[in-house]
C-alpha positions as CSV (number, residue, x, y, z in Angstrom):
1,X,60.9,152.5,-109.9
2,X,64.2,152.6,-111.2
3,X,64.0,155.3,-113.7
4,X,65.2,158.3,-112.0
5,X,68.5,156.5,-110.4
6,X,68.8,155.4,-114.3
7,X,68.1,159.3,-116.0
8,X,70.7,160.5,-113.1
9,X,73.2,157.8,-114.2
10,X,72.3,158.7,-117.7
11,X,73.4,162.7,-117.1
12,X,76.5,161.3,-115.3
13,X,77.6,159.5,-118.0
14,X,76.8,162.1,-120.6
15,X,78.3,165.6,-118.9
16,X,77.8,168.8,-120.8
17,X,74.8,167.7,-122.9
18,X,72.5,169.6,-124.2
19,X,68.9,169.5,-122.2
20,X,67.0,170.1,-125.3
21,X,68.6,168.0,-127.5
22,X,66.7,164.9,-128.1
23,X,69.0,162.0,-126.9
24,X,67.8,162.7,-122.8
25,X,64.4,163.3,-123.6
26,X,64.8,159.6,-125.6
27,X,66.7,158.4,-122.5
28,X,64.1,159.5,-120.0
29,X,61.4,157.8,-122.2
30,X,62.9,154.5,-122.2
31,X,63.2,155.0,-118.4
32,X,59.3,155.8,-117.7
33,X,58.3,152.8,-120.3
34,X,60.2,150.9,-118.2
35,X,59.3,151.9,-115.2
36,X,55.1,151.8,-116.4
37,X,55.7,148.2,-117.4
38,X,57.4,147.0,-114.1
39,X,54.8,148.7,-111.7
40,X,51.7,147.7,-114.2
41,X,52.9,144.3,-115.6
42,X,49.0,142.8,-116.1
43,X,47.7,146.1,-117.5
44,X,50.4,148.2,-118.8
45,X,53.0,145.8,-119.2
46,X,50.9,143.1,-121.1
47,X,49.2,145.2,-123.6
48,X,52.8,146.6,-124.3
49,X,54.2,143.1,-125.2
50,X,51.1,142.2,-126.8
51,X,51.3,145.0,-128.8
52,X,47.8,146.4,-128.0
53,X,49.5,149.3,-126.9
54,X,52.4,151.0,-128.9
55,X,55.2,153.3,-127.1
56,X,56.4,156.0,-129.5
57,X,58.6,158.7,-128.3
58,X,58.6,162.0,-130.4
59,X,54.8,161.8,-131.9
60,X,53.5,164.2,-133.5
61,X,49.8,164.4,-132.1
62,X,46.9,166.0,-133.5
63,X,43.3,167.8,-132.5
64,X,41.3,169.3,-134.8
65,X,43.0,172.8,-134.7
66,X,46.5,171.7,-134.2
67,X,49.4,169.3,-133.8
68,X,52.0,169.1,-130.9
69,X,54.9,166.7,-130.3
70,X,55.1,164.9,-127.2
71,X,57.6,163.3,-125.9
72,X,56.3,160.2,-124.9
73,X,52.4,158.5,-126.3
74,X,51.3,155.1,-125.5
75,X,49.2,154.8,-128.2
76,X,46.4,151.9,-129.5
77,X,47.8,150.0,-132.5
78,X,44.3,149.1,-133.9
79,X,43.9,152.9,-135.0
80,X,46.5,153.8,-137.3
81,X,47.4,155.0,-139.0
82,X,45.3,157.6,-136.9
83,X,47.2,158.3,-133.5
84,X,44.8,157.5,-130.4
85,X,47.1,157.9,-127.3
86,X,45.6,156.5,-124.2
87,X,48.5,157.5,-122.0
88,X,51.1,160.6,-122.4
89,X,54.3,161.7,-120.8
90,X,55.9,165.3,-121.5
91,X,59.9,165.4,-119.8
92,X,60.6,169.4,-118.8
93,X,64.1,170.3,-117.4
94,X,64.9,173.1,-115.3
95,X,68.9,173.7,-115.4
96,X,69.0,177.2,-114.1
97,X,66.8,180.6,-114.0
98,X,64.6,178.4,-111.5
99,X,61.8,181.0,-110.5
100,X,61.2,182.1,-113.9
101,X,61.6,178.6,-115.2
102,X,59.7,176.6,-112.9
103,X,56.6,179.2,-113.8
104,X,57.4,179.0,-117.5
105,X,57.6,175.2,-117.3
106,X,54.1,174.7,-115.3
107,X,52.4,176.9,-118.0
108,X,54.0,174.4,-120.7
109,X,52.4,171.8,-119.0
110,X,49.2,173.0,-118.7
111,X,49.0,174.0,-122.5
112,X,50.2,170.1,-123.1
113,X,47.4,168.5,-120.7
114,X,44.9,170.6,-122.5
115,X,45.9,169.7,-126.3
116,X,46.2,165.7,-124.9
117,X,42.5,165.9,-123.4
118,X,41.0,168.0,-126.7
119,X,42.9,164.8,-128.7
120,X,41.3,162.2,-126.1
121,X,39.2,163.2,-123.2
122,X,39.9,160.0,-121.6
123,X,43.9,159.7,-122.2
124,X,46.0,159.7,-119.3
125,X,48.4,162.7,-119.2
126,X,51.7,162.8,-116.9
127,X,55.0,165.3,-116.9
128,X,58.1,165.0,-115.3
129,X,60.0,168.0,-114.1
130,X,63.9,167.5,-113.8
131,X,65.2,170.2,-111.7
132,X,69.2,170.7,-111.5
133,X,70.0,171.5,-107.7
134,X,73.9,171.0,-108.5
135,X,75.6,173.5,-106.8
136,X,77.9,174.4,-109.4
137,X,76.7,173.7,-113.2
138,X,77.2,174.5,-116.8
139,X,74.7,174.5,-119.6
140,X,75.6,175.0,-123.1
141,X,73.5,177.7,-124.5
142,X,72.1,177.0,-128.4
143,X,74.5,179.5,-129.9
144,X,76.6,176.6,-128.4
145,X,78.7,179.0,-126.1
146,X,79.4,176.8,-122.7
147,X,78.3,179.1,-119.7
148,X,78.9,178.4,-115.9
149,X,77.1,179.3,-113.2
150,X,76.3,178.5,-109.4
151,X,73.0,178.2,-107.3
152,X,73.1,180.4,-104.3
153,X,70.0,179.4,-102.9
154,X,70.0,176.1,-104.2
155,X,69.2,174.2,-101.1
156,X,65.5,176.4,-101.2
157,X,64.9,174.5,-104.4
């Protein structure tokens, strides 16, 4: 699995972004597609080159009360233009505020594996977590103000 050195390289090379912005959540995807494809090459890996089943990053996916976007859908091309996703991956960062994030972020998670099973009982659901442990960080806020700040217990992380 290569993906993680990949998503770190991918953060080194791109300093100061923006966690919710779209491009690393793009980044990440291409890294767990990847990564999927390598470790499952005669299941996962062949139905993606055969087509039979369709990354898309950013779908919108429905139930029959709502719809939620998800980061990541492996999806069955023979349905459309219904979305069927037999495999899902959600990407949460946690940059700083850790105890109240990590709680905040588990809940999101939970909320996402539920609308993924009321879509398709049988579809696989997974999340990553990225957690900053940097020492020293700074995060631009979405007023776009740049704010630095410093883990003091961030070796308990």
């Amino acid at each position: 699995m290569q993906g993680p050195e990949r998503y770190v390289q991918w953060i080194n090379a791109h300093l100061g972004f923006n966690p919710r912005a779209q491009a690393n959540s793009n980044a990440l995807s291409e890294y767990v597609i990847d990564d999927l494809c390598s470790a499952s090459p005669n299941a996962i890996g062949e139905l993606v080159r055969a087509s039979n089943l369709v990354p898309l990053k950013n779908a919108s996916v429905s139930t029959g009360v709502t719809v939620r976007n998800i980061d990541l859908v492996l999806h069955e091309l023979d349905r459309l233009p219904l979305i069927s996703v037999q495999l899902s991956v959600e990407h949460k960062t946690i940059m700083a505020a850790h105890g109240k994030a990590r709680k905040n972020r588990y809940g999101d998670i939970i909320a996402y594996c539920n609308h993924m099973h009321n879509h398709r009982s049988d579809c696989v659901v997974g999340a990553t977590v990225v957690i900053n442990t940097s020492g020293l960080y700074k995060i631009q806020t979405l007023s776009h103000r740049i704010w630095c700040g410093q883990h003091s217990r961030w070796r308990r992380l």
